[in-house]
C-alpha positions as CSV (number, residue, x, y, z in Angstrom):
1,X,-21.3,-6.7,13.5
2,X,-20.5,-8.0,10.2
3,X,-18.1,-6.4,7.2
4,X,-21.1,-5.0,5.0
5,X,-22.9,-3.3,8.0
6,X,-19.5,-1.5,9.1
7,X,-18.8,-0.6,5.6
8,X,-22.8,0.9,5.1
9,X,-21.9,3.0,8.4
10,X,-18.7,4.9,7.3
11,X,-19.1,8.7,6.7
12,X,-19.8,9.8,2.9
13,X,-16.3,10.8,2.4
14,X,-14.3,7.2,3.4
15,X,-17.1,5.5,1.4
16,X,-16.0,7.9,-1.2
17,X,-12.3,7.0,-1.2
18,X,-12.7,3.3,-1.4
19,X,-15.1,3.7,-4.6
20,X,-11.8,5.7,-5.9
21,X,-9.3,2.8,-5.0
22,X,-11.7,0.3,-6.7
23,X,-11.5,2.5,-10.2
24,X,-7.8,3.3,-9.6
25,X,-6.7,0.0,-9.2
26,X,-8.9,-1.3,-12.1
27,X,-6.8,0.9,-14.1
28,X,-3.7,-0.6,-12.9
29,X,-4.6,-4.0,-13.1
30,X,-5.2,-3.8,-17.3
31,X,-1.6,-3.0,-17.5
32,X,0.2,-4.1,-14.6
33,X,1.2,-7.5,-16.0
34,X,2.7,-6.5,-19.3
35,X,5.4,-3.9,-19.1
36,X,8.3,-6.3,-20.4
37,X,5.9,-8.0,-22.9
38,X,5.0,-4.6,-24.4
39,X,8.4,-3.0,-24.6
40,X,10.2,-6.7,-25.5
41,X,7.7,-8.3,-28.2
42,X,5.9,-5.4,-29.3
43,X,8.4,-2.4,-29.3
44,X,11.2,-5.0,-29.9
45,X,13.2,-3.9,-27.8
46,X,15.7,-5.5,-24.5
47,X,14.4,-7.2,-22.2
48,X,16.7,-4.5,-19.9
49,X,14.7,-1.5,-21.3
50,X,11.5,-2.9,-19.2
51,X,13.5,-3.5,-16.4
52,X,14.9,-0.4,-16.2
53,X,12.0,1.4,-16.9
54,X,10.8,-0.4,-13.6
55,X,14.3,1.2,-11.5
56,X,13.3,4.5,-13.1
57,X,9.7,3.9,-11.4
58,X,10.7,2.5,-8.5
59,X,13.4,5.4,-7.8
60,X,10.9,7.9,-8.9
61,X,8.0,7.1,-6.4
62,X,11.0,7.1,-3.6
63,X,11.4,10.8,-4.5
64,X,8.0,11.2,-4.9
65,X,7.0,10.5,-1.3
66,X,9.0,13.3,0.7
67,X,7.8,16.0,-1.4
68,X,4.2,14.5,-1.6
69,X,4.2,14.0,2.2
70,X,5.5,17.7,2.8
71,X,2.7,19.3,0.4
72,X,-0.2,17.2,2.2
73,X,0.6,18.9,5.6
74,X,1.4,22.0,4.4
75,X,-1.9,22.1,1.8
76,X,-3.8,19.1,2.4
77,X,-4.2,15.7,1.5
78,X,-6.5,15.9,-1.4
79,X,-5.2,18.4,-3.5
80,X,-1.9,16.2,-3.3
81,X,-3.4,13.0,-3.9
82,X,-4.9,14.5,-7.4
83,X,-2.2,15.8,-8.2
84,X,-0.3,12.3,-7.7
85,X,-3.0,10.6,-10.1
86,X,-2.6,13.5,-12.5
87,X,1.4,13.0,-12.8
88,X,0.2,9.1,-13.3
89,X,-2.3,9.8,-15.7
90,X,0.2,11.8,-17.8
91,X,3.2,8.7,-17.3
92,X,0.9,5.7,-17.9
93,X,0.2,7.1,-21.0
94,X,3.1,7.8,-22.2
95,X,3.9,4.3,-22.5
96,X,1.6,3.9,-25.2
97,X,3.7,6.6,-27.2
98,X,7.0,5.7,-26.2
99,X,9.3,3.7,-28.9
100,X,12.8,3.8,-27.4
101,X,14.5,3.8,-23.8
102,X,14.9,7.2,-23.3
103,X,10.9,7.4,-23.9
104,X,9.9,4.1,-21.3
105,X,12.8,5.9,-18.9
106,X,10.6,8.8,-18.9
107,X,7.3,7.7,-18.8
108,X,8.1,5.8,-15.9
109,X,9.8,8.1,-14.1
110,X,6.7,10.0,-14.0
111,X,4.3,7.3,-13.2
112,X,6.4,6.6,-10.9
113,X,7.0,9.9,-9.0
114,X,2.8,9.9,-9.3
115,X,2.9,6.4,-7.7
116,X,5.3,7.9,-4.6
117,X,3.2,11.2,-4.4
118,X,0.0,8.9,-3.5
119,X,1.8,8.6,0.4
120,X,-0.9,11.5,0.7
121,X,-3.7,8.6,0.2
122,X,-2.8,7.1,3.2
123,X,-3.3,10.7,5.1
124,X,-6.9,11.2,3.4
125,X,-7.3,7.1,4.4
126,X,-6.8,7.9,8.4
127,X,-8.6,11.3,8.2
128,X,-11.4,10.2,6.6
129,X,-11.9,6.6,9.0
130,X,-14.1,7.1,12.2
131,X,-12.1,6.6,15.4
132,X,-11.6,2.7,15.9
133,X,-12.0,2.0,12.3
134,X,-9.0,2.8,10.6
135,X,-7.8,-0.6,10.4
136,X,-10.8,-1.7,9.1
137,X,-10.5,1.1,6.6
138,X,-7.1,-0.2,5.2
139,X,-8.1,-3.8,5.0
140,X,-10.9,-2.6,2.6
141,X,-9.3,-0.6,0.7
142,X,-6.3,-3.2,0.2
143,X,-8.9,-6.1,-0.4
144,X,-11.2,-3.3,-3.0
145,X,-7.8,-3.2,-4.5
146,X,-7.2,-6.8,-5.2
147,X,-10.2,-7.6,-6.3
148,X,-10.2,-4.5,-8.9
149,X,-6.5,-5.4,-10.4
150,X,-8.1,-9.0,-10.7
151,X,-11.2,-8.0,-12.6
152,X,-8.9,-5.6,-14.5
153,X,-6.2,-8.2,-15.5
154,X,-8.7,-10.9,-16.8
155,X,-10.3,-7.5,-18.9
156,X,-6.7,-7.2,-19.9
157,X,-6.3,-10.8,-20.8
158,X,-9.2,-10.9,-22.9
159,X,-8.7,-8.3,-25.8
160,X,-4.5,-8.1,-25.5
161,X,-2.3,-9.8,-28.2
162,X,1.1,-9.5,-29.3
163,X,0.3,-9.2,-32.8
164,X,-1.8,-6.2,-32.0
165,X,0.1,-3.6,-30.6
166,X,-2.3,-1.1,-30.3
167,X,-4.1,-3.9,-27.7
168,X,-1.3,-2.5,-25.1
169,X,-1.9,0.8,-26.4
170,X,-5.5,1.0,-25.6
171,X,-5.0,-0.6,-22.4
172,X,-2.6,2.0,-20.9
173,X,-4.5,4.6,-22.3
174,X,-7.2,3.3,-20.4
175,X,-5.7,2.9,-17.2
176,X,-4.5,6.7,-17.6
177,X,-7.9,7.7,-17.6
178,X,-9.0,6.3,-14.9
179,X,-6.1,7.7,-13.6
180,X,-7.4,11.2,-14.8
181,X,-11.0,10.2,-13.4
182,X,-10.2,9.6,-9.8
183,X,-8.2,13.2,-9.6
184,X,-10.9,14.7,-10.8
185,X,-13.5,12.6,-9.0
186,X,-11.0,13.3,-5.4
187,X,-12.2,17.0,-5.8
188,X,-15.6,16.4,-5.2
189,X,-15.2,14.1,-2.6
190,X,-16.3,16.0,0.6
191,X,-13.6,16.7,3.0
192,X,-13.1,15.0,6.0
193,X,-13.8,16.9,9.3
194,X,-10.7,16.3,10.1
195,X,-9.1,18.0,7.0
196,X,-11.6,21.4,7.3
197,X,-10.2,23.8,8.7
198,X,-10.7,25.2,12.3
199,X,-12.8,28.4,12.5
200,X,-11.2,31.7,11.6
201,X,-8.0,29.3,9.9
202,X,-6.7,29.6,6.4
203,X,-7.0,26.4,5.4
204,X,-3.6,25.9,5.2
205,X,-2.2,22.6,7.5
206,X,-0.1,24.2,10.2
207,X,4.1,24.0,9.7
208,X,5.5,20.5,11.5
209,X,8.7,19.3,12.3
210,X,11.3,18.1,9.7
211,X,12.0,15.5,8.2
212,X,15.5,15.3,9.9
213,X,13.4,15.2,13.0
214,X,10.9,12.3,11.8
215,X,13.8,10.2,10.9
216,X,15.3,11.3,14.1
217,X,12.7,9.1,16.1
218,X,14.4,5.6,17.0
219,X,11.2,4.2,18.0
220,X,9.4,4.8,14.6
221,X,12.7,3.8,12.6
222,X,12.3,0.9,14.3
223,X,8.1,0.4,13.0
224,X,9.5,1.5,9.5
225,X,12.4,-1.4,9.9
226,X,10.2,-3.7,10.9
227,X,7.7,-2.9,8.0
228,X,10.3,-2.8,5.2
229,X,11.7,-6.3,6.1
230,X,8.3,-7.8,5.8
231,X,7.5,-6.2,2.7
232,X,10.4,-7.1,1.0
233,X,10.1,-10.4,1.8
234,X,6.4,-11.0,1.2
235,X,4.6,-8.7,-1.2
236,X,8.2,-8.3,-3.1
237,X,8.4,-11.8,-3.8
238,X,5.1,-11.6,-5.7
239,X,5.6,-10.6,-9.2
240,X,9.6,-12.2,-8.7
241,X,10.8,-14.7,-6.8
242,X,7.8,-16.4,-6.0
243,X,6.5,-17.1,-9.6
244,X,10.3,-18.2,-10.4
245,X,11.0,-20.6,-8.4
246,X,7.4,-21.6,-9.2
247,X,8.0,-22.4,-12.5
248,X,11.4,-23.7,-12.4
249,X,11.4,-25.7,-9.3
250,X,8.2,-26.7,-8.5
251,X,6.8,-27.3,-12.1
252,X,4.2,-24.7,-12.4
253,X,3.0,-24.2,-16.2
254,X,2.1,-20.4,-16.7
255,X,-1.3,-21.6,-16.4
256,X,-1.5,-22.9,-12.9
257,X,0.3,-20.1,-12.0
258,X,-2.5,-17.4,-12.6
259,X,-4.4,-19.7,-10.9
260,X,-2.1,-19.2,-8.2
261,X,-2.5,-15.8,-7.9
262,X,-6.2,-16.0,-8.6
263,X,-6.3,-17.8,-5.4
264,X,-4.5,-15.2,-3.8
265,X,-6.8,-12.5,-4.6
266,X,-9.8,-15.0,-3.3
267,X,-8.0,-15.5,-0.2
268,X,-7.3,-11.7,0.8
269,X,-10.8,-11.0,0.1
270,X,-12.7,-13.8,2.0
271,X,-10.3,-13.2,4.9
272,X,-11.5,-9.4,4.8
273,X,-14.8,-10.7,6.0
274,X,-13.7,-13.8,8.0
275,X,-11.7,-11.7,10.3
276,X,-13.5,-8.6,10.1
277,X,-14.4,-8.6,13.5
278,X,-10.4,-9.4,14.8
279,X,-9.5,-6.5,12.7
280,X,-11.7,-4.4,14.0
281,X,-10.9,-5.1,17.5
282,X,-6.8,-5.9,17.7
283,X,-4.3,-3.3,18.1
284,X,-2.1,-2.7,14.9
285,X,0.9,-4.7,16.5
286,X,0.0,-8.0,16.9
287,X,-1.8,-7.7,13.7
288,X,1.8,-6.6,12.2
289,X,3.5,-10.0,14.0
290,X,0.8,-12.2,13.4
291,X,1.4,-11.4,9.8
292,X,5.3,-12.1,9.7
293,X,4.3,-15.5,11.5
294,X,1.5,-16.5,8.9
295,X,4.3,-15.2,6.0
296,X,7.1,-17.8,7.7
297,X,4.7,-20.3,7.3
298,X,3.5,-19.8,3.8
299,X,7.4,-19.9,2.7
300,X,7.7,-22.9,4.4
301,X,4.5,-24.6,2.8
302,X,6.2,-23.5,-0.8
303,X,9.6,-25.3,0.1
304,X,7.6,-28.4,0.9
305,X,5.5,-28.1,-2.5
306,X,8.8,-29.0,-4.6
307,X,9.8,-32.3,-2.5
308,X,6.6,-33.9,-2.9
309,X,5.5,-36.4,-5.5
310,X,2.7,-35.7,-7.8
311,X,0.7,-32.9,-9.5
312,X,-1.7,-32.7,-6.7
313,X,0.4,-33.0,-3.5
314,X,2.1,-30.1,-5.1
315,X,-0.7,-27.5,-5.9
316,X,-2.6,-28.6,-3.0
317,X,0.4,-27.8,-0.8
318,X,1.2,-24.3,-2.9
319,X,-2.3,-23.5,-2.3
320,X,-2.5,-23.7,1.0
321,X,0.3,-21.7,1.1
322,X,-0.9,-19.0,-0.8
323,X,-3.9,-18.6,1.2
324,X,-2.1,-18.7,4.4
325,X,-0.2,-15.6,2.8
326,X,-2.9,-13.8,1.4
327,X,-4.5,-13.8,5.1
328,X,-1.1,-12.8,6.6
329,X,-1.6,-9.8,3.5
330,X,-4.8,-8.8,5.1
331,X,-3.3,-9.0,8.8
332,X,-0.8,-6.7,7.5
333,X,-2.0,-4.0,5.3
334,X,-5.0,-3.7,8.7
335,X,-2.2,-3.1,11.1
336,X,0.8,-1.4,9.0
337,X,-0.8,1.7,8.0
338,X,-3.0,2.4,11.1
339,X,0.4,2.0,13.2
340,X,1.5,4.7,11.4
341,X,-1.0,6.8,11.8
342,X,-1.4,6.5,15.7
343,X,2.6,7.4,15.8
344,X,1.7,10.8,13.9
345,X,1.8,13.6,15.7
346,X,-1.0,16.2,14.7
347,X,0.3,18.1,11.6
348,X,2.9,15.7,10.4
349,X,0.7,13.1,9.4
350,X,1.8,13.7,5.5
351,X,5.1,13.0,6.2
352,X,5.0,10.2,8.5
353,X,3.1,8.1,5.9
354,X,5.7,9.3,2.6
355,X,8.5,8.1,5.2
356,X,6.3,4.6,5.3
357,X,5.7,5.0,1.2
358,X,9.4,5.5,1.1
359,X,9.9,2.5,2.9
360,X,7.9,0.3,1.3
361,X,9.5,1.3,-2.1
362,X,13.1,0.2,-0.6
363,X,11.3,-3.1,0.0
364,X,10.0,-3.2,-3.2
365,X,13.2,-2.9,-4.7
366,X,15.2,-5.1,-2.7
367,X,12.8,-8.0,-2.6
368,X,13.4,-8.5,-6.8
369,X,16.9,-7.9,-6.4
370,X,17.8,-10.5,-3.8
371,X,15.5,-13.1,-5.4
372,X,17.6,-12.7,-8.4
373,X,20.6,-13.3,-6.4
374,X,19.4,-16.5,-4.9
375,X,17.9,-17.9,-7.7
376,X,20.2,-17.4,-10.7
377,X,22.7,-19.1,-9.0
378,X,20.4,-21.9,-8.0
379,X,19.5,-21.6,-4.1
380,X,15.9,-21.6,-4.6
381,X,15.4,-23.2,-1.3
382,X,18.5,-21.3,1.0
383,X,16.1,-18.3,-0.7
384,X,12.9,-19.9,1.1
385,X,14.0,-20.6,4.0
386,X,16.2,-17.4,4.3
387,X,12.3,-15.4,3.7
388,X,10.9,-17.7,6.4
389,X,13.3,-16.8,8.8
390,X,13.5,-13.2,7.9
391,X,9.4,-12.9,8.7
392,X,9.9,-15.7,11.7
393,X,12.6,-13.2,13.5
394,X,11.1,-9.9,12.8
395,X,7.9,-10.9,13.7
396,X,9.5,-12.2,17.0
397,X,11.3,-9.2,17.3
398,X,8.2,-6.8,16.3
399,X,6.0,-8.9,19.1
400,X,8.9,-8.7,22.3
401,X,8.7,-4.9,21.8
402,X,7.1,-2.8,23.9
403,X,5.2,-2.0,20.7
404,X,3.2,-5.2,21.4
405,X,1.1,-3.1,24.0
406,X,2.1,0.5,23.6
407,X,0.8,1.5,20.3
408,X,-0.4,5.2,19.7
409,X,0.7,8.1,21.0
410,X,1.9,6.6,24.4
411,X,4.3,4.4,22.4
412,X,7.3,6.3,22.4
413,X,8.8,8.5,24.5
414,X,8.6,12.3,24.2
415,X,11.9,12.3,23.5
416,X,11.7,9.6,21.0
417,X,8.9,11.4,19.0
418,X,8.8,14.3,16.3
419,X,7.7,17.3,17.7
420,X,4.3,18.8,17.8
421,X,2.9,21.3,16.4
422,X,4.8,24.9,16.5
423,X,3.5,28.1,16.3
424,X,6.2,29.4,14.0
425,X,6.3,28.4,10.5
426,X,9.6,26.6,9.0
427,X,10.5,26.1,5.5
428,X,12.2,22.5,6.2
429,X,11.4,20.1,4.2
């Protein structure tokens, strides 16, 4: 059955959700880009006021998960969710406003802690996806994503200019509205069945274990270990490392590089449909492992890229590479998520997808930080091969688990897992 027919066949409400991630991510992708141009040659100020403001953002959406994931099972994933693109709305356009660092600290620090409170999109996400279709539900709404940042970036590109500041100002102004449109739009969106409540209930998601008790569980440590590594050392790499040693090693101009990523985007997207049908079928795991193989690979083809002679051996080597990885990307964001999901015990579905938010923020940070490391001190290729074998081992690793076969509820022992539902409510959070 192809992509388009599966897609025409999901319930009103998921349909729903992935019309919202295309305008959210529209929104994002008119500004995501130009942070450190906007605060650095328009507000004339340090280069470490942007990057600060990004470790305020970064540290904020770690915060933001917990509390986000405790709300959305104690009041729902929606009214969360909007709230999350609310707080957004409210940092991302501050930025247009803000003139010194205390003002960028703060404006990120609440996009940021709106960022971390959208772990409850992932709950609506696997609510909202017909049984045997939530992989297939992530993928879209990862490859919707892309291809929405890429139409908004090249929007972006076309009216911003340095010697037009209100340019940026217009553009994050814009991407808080749409912010602001997608809360309000989530509201409307009809519930899932699987978010109404049961006859005779109040509404209200019933209490769930803590989150000492989540983080008490080896076996989903382990899933959450096993996702952070790859993430830092694939998606991470994307907007640091990778376009640095790209440019300084492999002789990349600014322009090829877009193109680069350009290819990226077309690469997660045909892949979508190419392996709809694998997606569809295969069990989260060896879509997770397959992934960290495909990302070994890709690092590998990079390294070659800078020994070989010519333009064209070059780009023709780095492309190939980057559409190995954006297929590994759509391996991964299919199999990831929905592993999650199946671990989840009924009720504590909120906070087992902030714990995955959280980690992906970690990985989000550390990636930057140990490209820096590598790279400043020139061991641009100990830094590829050290990602290769990072996704090479865990994927190994990930794949001689019993995780390989055991995914869902079975996966883990009783003892191993949080705690189901309890009559009694607790205040733990």
């Amino acid at each position: 059955m192809s992509l388009l027919t599966d897609v025409r066949k999901l319930p009103g409400p998921c349909r729903g959700l992935l019309l919202l991630s295309l305008v959210n991510n529209l929104g994002t992708g008119l500004v995501m880009p130009f942070l450190v141009v906007y605060v650095h040659e328009v507000r004339g100020l340090d280069v470490t006021v942007a990057t600060t403001a990004l470790a305020c953002f970064s540290g904020a959406a770690v915060l933001g998960a917990p509390l986000a994931g405790w709300l959305a099972d104690r009041s729902g994933a929606r009214p969360v969710a909007a709230l999350a693109m609310l707080v957004q709305a409210v940092g991302f356009a501050g930025y247009a406003c803000a003139t010194d660092a205390v003002g960028f600290a703060a404006t990120a620090s609440a996009a940021g802690l709106g960022v971390g409170g959208l772990a409850a999109w992932y709950t609506l996400l696997a609510e909202a996806a017909p049984e045997g279709m939530t992989s297939v539900v992530f993928g879209l709404s990862y490859s919707v994503g892309n291809a929405a940042m890429g139409l908004g970036g090249l929007a972006a590109a076309a009216v911003v200019s340095v010697t037009r500041p209100v340019s940026f100002q217009v553009l994050y102004v814009a991407d808080a509205a749409t912010c602001l449109l997608v809360a309000v739009l989530l509201l409307r969106v009809r519930a899932p069945a699987r978010e109404a409540p049961a006859p005779g209930g109040t509404g209200r998601a019933p209490a769930t274990a803590s989150y000492a008790v989540v983080y008490r569980s080896a076996g989903f440590m382990a899933v959450l270990l096993v996702g952070g590594l790859l993430l830092a050392s694939s998606f991470a790499q994307l907007e640091s490392g990778l376009p640095a040693y790209l440019t300084q090693e492999a002789g990349v101009t600014p322009r090829q590089l877009g193109l680069v990523f350009a290819l990226d985007t077309a690469a997660i997207i045909v892949s979508q449909f190419l392996l709809h049908d694998l997606l569809k079928r295969a069990r989260p795991s060896p879509l997770i492992a397959c992934a960290g193989g495909l990302w070994a690979v890709s690092w590998a083809l990079v390294a070659l890229a800078a020994r070989l002679d010519g333009d064209l051996a070059r780009l023709a080597s780095i492309g190939v590479a980057v559409v190995v990885f954006g297929t590994a990307s759509t391996c991964f964001v299919a199999g990831m998520p929905t592993l999650v999901n199946q671990l989840a015990p009924p009720g504590a579905r909120g906070r087992y997808n902030a714990a995955w938010s959280m980690a992906k923020s970690l990985g989000f940070m550390a990636g930057p930080l140990t490209a820096g490391a590598f790279l400043d001190r020139g061991l641009g290729t100990a830094y590829l091969v050290g990602l290769a074998v990072i996704c090479a081992v865990t994927a190994l690793a990930h794949a001689a688990s019993g995780l390989w076969l055991r995914t869902g509820p079975r996966a883990f022992s009783e003892r191993d897992r949080a705690p189901r539902v309890t009559e009694e409510p607790t205040r733990s959070v």
